[in-house]
Each structure stands twice: as structure tokens, then as C-alpha cells.
One Martini backbone bead per residue (centre of mass of N, CA, C, O) as a GRO file, in nm:
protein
  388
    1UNK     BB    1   5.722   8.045  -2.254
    2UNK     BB    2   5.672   8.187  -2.517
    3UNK     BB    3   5.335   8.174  -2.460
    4UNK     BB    4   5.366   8.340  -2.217
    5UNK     BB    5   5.503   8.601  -2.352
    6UNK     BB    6   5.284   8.679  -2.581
    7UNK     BB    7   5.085   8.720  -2.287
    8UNK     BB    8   5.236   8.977  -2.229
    9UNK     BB    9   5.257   9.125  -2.521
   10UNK     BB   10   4.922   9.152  -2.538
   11UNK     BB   11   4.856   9.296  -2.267
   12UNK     BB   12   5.026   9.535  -2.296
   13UNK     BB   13   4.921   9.650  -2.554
   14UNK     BB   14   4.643   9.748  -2.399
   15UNK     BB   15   4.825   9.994  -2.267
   16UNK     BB   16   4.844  10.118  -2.529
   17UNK     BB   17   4.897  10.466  -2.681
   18UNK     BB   18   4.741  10.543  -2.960
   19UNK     BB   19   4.794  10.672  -3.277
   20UNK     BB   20   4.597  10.698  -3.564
   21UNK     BB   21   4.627  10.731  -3.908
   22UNK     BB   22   4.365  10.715  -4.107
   23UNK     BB   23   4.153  10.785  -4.378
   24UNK     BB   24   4.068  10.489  -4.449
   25UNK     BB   25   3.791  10.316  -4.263
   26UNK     BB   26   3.852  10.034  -4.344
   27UNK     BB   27   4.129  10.001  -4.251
   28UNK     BB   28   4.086  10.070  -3.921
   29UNK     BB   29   3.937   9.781  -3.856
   30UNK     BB   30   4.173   9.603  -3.911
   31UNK     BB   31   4.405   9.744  -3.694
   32UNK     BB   32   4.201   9.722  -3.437
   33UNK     BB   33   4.144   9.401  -3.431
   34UNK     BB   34   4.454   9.308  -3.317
   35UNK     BB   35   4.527   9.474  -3.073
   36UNK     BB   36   4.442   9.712  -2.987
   37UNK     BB   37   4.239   9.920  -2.719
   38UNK     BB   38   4.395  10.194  -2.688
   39UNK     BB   39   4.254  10.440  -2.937
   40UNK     BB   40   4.298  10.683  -3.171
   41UNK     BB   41   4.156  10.889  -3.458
   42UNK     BB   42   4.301  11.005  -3.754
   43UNK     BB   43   4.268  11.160  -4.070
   44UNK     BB   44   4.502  11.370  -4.049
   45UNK     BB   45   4.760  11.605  -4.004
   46UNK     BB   46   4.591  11.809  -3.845
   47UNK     BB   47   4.457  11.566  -3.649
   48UNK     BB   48   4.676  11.498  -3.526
   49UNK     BB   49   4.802  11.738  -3.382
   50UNK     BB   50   4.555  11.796  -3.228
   51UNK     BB   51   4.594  11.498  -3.042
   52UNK     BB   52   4.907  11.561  -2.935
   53UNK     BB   53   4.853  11.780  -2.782
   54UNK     BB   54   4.615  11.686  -2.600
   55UNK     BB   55   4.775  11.409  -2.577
   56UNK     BB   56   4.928  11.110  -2.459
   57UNK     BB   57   5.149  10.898  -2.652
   58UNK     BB   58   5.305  10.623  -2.770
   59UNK     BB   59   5.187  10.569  -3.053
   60UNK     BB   60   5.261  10.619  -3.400
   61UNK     BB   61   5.012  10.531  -3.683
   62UNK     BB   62   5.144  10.616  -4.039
   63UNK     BB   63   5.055  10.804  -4.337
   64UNK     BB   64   5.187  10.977  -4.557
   65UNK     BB   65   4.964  11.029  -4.698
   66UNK     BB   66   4.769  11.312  -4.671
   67UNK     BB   67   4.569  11.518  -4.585
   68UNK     BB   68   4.623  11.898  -4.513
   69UNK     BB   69   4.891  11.678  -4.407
   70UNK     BB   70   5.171  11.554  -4.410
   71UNK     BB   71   5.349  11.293  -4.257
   72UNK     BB   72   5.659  11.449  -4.277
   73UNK     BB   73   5.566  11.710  -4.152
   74UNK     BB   74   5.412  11.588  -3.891
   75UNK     BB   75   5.671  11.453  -3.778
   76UNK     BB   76   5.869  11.701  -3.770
   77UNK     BB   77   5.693  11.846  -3.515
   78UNK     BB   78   5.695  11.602  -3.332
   79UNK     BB   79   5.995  11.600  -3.279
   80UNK     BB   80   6.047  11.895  -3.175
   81UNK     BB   81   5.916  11.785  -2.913
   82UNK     BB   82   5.944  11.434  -2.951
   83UNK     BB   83   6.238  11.216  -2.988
   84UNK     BB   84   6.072  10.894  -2.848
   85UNK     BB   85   5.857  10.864  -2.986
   86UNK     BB   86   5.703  10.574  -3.139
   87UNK     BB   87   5.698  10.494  -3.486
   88UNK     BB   88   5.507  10.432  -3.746
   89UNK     BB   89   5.510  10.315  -4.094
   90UNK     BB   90   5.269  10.363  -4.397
   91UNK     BB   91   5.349  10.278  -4.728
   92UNK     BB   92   5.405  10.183  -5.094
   93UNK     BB   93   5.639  10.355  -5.062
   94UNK     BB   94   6.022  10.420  -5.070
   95UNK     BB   95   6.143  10.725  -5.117
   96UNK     BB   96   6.109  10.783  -4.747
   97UNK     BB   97   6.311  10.622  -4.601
   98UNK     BB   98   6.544  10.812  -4.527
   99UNK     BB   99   6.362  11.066  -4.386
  100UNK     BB  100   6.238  10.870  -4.175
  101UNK     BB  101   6.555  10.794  -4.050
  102UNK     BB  102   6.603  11.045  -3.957
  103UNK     BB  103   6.336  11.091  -3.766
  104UNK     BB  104   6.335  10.819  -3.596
  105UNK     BB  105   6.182  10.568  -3.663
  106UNK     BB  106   6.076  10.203  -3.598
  107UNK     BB  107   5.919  10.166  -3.896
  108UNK     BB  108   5.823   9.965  -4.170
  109UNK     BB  109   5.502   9.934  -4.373
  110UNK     BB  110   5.413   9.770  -4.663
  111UNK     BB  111   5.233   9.834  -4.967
  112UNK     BB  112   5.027   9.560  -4.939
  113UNK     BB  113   4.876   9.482  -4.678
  114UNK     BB  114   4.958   9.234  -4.459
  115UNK     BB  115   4.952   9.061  -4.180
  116UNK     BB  116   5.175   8.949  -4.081
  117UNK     BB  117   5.383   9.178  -4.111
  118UNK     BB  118   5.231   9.350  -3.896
  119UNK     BB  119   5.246   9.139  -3.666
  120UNK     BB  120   5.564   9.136  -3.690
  121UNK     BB  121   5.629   9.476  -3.609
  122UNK     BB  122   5.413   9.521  -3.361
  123UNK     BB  123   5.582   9.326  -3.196
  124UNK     BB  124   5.830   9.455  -3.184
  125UNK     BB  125   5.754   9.740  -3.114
  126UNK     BB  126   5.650   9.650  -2.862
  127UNK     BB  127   5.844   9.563  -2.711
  128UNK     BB  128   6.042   9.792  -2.703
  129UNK     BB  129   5.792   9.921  -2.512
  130UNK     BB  130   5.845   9.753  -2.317
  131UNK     BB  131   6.138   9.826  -2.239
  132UNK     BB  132   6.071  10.151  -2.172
  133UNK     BB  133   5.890  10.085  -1.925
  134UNK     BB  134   6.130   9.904  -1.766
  135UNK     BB  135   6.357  10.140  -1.779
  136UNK     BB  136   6.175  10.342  -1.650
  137UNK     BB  137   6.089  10.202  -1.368
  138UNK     BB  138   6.397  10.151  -1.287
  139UNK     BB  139   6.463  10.461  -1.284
  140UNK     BB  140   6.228  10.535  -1.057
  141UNK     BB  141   6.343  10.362  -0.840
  142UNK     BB  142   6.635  10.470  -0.835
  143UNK     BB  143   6.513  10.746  -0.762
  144UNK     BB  144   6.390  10.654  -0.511
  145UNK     BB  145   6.616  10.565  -0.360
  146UNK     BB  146   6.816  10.789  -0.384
  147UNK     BB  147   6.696  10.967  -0.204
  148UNK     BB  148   6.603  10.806   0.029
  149UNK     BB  149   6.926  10.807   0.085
  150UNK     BB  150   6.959  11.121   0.112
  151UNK     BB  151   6.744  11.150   0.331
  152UNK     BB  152   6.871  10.981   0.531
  153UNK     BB  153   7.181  11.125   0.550
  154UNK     BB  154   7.050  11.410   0.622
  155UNK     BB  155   6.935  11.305   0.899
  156UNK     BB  156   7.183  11.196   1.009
  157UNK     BB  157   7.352  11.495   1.013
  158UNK     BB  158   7.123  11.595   1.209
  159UNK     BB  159   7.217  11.417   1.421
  160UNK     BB  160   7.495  11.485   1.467
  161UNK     BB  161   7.493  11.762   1.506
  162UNK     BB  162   7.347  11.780   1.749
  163UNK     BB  163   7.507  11.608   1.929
  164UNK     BB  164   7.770  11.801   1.871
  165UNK     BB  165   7.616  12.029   2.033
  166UNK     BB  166   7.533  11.868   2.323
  167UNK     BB  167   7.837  11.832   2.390
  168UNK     BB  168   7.926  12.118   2.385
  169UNK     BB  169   7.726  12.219   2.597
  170UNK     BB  170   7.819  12.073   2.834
  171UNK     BB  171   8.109  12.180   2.813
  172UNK     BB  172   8.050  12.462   2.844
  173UNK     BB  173   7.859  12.443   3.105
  174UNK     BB  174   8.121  12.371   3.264
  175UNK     BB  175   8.300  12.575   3.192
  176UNK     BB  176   8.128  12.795   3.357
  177UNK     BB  177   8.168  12.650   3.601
  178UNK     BB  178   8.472  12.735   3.613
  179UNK     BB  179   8.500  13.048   3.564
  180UNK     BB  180   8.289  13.103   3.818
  181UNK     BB  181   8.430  13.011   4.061
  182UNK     BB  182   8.684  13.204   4.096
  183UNK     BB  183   8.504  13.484   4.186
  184UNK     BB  184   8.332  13.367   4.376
  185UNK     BB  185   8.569  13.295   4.583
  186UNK     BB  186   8.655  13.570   4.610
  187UNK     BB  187   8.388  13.723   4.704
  188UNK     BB  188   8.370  13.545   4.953
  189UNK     BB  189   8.684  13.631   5.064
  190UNK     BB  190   8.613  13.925   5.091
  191UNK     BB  191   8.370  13.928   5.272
  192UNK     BB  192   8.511  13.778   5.505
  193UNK     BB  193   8.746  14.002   5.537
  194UNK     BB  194   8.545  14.251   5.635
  195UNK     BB  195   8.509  14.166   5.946
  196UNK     BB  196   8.794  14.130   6.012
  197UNK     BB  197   8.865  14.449   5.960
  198UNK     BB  198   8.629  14.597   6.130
  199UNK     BB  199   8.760  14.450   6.400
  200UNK     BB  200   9.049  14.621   6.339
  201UNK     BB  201   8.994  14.910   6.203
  202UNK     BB  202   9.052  14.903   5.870
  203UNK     BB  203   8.785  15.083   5.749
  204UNK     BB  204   8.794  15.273   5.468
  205UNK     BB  205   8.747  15.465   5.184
  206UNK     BB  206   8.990  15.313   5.045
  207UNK     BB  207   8.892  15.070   5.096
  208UNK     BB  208   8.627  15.035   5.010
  209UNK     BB  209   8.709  15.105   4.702
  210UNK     BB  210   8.875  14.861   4.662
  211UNK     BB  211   8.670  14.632   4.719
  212UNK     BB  212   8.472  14.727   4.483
  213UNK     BB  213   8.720  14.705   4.254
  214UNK     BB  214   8.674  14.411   4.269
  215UNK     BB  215   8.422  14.315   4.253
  216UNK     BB  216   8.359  14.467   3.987
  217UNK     BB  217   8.534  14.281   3.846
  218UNK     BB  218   8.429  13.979   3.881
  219UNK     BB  219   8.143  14.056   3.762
  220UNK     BB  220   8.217  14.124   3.507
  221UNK     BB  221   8.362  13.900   3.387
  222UNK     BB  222   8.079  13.707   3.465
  223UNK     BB  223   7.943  13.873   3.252
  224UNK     BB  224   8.064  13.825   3.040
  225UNK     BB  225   8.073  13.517   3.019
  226UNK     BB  226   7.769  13.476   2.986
  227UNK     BB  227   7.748  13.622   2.717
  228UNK     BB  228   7.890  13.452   2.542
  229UNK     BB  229   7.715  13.228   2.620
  230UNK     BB  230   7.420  13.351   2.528
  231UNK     BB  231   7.531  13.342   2.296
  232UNK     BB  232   7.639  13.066   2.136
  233UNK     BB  233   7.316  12.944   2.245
  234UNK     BB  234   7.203  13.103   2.052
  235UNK     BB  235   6.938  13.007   1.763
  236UNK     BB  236   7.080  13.140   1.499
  237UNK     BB  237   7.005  13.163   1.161
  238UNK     BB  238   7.124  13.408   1.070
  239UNK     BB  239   7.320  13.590   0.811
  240UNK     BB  240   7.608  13.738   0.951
  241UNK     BB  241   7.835  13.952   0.916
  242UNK     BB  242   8.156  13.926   1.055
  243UNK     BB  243   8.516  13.913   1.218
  244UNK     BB  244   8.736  13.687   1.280
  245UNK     BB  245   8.841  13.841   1.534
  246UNK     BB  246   8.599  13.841   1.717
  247UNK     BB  247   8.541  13.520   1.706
  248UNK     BB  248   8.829  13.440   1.798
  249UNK     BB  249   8.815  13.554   2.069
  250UNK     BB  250   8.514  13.442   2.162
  251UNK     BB  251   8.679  13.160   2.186
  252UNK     BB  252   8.855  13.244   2.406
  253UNK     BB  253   8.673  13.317   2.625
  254UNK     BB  254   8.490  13.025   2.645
  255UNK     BB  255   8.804  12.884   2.674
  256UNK     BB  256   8.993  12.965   2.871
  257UNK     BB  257   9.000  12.767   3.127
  258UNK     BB  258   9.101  12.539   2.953
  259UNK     BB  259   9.347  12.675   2.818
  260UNK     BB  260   9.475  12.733   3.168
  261UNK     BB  261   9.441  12.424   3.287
  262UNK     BB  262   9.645  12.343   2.966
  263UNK     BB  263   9.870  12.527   2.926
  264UNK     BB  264   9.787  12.725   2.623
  265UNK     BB  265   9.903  12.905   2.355
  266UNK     BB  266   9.711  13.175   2.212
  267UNK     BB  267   9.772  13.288   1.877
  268UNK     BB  268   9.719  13.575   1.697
  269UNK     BB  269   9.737  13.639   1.351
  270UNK     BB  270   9.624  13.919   1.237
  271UNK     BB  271   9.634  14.032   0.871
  272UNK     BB  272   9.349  13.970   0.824
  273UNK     BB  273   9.027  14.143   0.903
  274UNK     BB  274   8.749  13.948   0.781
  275UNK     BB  275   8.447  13.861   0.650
  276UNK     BB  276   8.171  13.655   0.710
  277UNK     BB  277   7.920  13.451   0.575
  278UNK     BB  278   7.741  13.358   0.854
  279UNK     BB  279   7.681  13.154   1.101
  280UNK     BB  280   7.833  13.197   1.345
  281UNK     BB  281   7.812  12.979   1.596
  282UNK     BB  282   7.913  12.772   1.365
  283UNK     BB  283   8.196  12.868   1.308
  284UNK     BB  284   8.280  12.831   1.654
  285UNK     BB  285   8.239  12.546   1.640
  286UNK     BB  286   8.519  12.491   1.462
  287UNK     BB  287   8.699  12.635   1.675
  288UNK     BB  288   8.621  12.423   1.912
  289UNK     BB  289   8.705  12.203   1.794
  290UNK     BB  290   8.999  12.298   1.709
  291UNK     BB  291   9.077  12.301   2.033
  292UNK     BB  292   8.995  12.036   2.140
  293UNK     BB  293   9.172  11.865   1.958
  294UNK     BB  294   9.434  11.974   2.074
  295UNK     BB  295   9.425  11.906   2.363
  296UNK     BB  296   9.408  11.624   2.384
  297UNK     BB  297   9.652  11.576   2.205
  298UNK     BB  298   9.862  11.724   2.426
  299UNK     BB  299   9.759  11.470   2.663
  300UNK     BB  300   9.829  11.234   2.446
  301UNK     BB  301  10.133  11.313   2.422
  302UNK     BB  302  10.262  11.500   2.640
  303UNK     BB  303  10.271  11.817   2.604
  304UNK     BB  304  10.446  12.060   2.737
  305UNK     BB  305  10.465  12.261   2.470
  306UNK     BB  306  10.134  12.443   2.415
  307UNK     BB  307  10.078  12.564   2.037
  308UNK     BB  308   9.904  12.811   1.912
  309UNK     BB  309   9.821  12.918   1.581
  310UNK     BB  310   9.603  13.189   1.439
  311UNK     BB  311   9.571  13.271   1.072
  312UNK     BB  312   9.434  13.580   0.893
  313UNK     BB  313   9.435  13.572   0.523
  314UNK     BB  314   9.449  13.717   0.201
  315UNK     BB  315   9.505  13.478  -0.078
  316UNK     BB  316   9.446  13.492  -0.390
  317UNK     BB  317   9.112  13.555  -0.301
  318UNK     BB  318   9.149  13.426  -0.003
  319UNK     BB  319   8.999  13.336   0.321
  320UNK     BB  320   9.202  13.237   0.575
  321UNK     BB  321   9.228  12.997   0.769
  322UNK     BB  322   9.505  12.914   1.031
  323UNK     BB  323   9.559  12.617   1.189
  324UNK     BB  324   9.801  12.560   1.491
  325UNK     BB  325  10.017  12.283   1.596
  326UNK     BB  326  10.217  12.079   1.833
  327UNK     BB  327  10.057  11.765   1.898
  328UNK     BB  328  10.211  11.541   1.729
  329UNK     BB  329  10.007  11.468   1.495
  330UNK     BB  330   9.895  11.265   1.223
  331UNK     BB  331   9.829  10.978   1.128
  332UNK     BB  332   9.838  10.823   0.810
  333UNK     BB  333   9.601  10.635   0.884
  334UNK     BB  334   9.398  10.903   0.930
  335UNK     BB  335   9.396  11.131   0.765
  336UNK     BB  336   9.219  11.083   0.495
  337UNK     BB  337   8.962  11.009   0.725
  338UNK     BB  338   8.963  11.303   0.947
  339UNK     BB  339   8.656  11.398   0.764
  340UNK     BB  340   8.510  11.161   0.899
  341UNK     BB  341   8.310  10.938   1.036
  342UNK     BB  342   8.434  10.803   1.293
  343UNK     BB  343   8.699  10.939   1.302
  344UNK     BB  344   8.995  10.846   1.542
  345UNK     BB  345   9.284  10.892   1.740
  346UNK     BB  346   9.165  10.861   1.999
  347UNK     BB  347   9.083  10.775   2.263
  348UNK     BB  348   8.745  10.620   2.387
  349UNK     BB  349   8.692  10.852   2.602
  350UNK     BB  350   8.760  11.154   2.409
  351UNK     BB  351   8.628  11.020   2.143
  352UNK     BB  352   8.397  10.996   1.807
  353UNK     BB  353   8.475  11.152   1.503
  354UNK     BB  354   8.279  11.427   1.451
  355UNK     BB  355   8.412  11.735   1.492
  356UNK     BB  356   8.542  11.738   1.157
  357UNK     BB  357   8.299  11.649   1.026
  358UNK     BB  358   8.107  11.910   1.129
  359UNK     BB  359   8.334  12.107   1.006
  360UNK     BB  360   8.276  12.028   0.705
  361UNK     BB  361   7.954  12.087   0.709
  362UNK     BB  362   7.987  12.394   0.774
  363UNK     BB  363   8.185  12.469   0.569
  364UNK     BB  364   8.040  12.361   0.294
  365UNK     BB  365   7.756  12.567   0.353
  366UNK     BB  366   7.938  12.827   0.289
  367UNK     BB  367   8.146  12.765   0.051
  368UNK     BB  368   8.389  12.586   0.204
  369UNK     BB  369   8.725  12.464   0.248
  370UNK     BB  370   8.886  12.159   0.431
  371UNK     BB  371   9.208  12.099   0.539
  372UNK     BB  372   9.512  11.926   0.584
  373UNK     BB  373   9.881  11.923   0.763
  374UNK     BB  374  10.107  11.711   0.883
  375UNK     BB  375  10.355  11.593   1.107
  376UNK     BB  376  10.520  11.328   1.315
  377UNK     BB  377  10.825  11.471   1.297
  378UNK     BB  378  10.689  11.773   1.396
  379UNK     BB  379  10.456  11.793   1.552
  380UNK     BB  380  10.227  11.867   1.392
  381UNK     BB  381   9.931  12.089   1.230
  382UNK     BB  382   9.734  12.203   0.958
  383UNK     BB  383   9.440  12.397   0.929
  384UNK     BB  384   9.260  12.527   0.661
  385UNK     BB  385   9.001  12.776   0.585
  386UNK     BB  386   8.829  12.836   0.275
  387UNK     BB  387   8.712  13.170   0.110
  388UNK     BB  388   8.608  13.347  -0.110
   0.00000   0.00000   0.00000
């Protein structure tokens, strides 16, 4: 074991990179025959820092006395660089033994030199190194993982993200066609009605015109709901300044059809109209989630007066959006990890924990925070979106 673990620090020292120090020719001789093969040879202290500046070395073995500067000038420069590189130091004197430790040497290796000494200081040296670079690899593998680790989760909530606009589209879709329902339907009624009307002789210059100005209501109607769900579906990546009641009233317009379905009543109450800057169609993302599920909670709860309303004012510096229902609470075991995946108070049919995940990732991509304060003894619930 012992000779495999020497076979192995014998092995790594051949990669180590070395600068050795040492004005005189014999003496090199002596130390590169033991160990290294990877070695650069500086004659004194100004050629030793233009070949660290020039090379990367792993370790640096010098004599203190040195030709055209001295050792501890050397040193003291490179260190200015370099706090981790590894030192070895060659010397007959102790005199600067205290300012090499402050220097923070790995070495010091008395002259006249022995060779058992040498071997066993460069023994150690080489271990050192050899511990630095198993804990630069952990180091590197480490981070190499965690990006890994980074780069998946970063991957899933873009498939998230995904995921939970085209649920919202399918809805949306649907909601499309639950409003345009019923006004196709008047137009449908109204043409029917215009024949027997005609053969009745009751088609007067007053009747076309009132009969026009059902048509063309009916039509603003479905153009308005058209438009909104144009923008809404619009791929918008750019950041727009907006004005909270704008984004509110266009999503209440968005979910009219659902609103007015489930009988549920939403008071806007604009203290404060501030501008929020940021992808609107994401941010009414946000409230399409909290007015579904809302909705949701209201059906599940069984709430027959069901009440939200929409608060936002500016306090202490602080932009607020206040959501408010009335739809029963969240239960204690669910709200601590209300805005986590796949954490859902919903029977399975209902929900899959994905939109308050996803409006928190909206909210907090803008550099804001969403909180939340239930209460199932007062059948309440308050979510607050705070900007700065």
C-alpha cells in the first residue's frame, strides 16, 4: 500500500510545474536528477519573475541570496500576485526564517544541503500539491454539477412556464368562445326576427335603426373581447411600462364570461393607479391565475356570496397589488408551501399546484415578492404583490 501510494506521488510529481531558483550550475544538477521533469531554471531574482510572469508554475524552490535581487524581494512580489502558490526556500542561514513564514513558504531547507533532508521536505511539498489539485478537481466537479443542477431546474420551469400558458390558452380559448356565444346568438335572433317583422309591415326608418344599433353592439362587443385576447396571445418580450387598473379591468374583461358564469363579484378599488414596469401579459398572467383559483376555491367551498376584490395603493415606497376572496382559506397544512410545484389544495380534477408556482416566478423575475394570509375561520385569503 505504502510502496503503491510513493509509486503514485513519484507519478504526479513528474506533472508538476516547477521554477527552480539557483545561480549555481552544479547545484542544479543535483535537484533535477531527483525528482521533477517538468523544470524552468532562473539564474537570480529578476530572471526568476520574468519567467513567472511569462509561465504558470505550481511550485517556486529558491535561494534567499540571490544575484541582482535578492530572494525575499522575489518573493514578496510574487506574492502580491499569487497568495497560494507554493514555496520552497534554500538557505545556510536562519536569520529570515520568521519573514519567510510571514510570506507564507510551504518549505525551508537547510544548507548544507543533504539529500535524505531534500527528499523528505519535497516528499511533503508534493503531498501538499498533490491534496491541492484532488481539491481543485472536487472543487471543479462540484461546480460542474451545481451548474448541471442549475441548468435542469432552469429547463423545468421554462417547461413549466410553458405548460401553464398553454392550460391558460386552452381557457382562454374556451372563455373566447363562451362570449362570443351569446351575442352571435342575439344577431342570429334579431335576423330571424327581421322577416317576420318585414311580412308584419312593421319595418320603419326607426325600426332599422334601432335594429343597427343592437347589430353593432353586439359586434363592438365581440370586437372589444377579440382585441383583448389578441393582445393577451401577442408573444410580447419587451418590458412596457403599464398602469395597474389598465392590466386589471383587461383582465376582467379576459374572464367576463367565467366571472359572470360563477356568479362572483370583483370590486376594483384603485388607491393608488402606479405603472409597473414589465411584460404586462405576463404580469396578467398573474391575475388570471389568482381570479382561477379563486373561482376553483369558491366551487370547492361550496361559497354562495362570492367576493374578491382588487386593492392597489402605494405604501411606504412599496407598489401593492392586495387580492381578496372570500372562498374559504387555505388550510394550514398547504399555505407554508402554497407557492411551490405541484402544492394544490384542489380536488385532482381541478388543479395541478403549477399557477401560484409560475406567479411567483413572474413576480419575483421583476424583482418583486408575492406573500399570502389566509384565514379558514374568516373563509378569507389575501395575496399581495409588492414592487418597489
Amino acid at each position: 500500500m505504502r510502496k503503491k501510494y510513493l509509486n503514485e506521488l513519484i507519478e504526479f510529481s513528474q506533472t508538476v510545474r516547477v521554477l527552480y531558483v539557483e545561480p549555481n550550475e552544479k547545484k542544479r544538477e543535483q535537484i533535477l536528477s531527483i525528482f521533477f521533469k517538468n523544470i524552468d531554471i532562473a539564474v537570480d531574482g529578476r530572471d526568476a519573475l520574468e519567467h513567472f510572469y511569462n509561465k504558470k508554475y505550481d511550485l517556486i524552490i529558491t535561494h534567499i541570496h540571490l544575484p541582482d535581487r535578492n530572494g525575499i524581494d522575489m518573493l514578496k512580489e510574487i506574492r502580491t500576485v499569487s497568495k497560494h502558490i507554493t514555496v520552497l526556500v534554500i538557505s545556510a542561514e536562519v536569520n529570515y526564517f520568521i519573514e519567510l513564514i510571514k510570506l507564507g513558504i510551504d518549505g525551508y531547507i537547510l544548507e548544507p544541503l543533504k539529500i535524505e533532508q531534500f527528499i523528505s521536505v519535497i516528499k511533503k511539498v508534493i503531498e501538499k500539491l498533490k491534496n491541492k489539485e484532488e481539491l481543485y478537481q472536487y472543487r471543479t466537479n462540484l461546480e460542474k454539477k451545481v451548474n448541471e443542477e442549475i441548468f435542469k431546474r432552469t429547463t423545468n420551469e421554462k417547461i413549466l412556464l410553458q405548460q401553464s400558458k398553454l392550460a391558460l390558452m386552452g381557457e382562454m380559448i374556451d372563455s373566447v368562445a363562451h362570449q362570443w356565444r351569446q351575442p352571435i346568438n342575439n344577431i342570429n335572433l334579431n335576423v330571424d326576427m327581421l322577416q317576420y317583422d318585414f311580412e308584419d309591415g312593421l319595418i320603419t326608418e326607426e325600426y332599422i335603426k334601432e335594429f343597427s344599433e343592437k347589430i353593432s353592439g353586439q359586434i363592438t362587443h365581440m370586437n372589444n373581447t377579440l382585441s383583448e385576447f389578441r393582445n393577451f396571445f401577442r408573444p410580447d418580450k419587451k418590458i412596457i411600462p403599464f398602469s395597474i387598473e389598465t392590466a386589471c379591468q383587461s383582465v376582467i374583461v379576459l374572464m367576463q364570461d367565467e366571472i359572470k358564469k360563477h356568479t362572483i363579484q370583483i370590486k376594483l378599488n384603485i388607491i393608488d393607479n402606479f405603472i409597473i414596469d414589465a411584460i404586462e401579459n405576463e404580469f396578467k398572467h398573474v391575475l388570471i391565475n389568482l381570479i382561477s383559483n379563486s373561482k376553483d376555491a369558491f366551487e370547492e367551498n361550496r361559497i354562495k356570496d362570492k367576493n374578491i376584490v382588487i386593492t392597489a395603493q402605494i405604501k411606504e415606497g412599496k407598489k401593492l397589488i392586495i387580492f381578496e376572496d372570500n372562498a374559504g382559506g387555505i388550510p394550514k397544512n398547504i399555505i407554508e408551501k402554497v407557492f411551490e410545484a405541484n402544492i394544490t389544495s384542489k380536488s385532482s380534477d381541478k388543479g395541478t399546484g403549477i399557477g401560484l408556482y409560475m406567479s411567483r416566478l413572474i413576480v419575483e423575475k421583476y424583482d418583486g415578492t408575492i406573500s399570502v394570509l389566509s384565514s379558514t375561520k374568516k373563509k378569507s385569503t389575501a395575496f399581495t404583490v409588492s414592487f418597489n
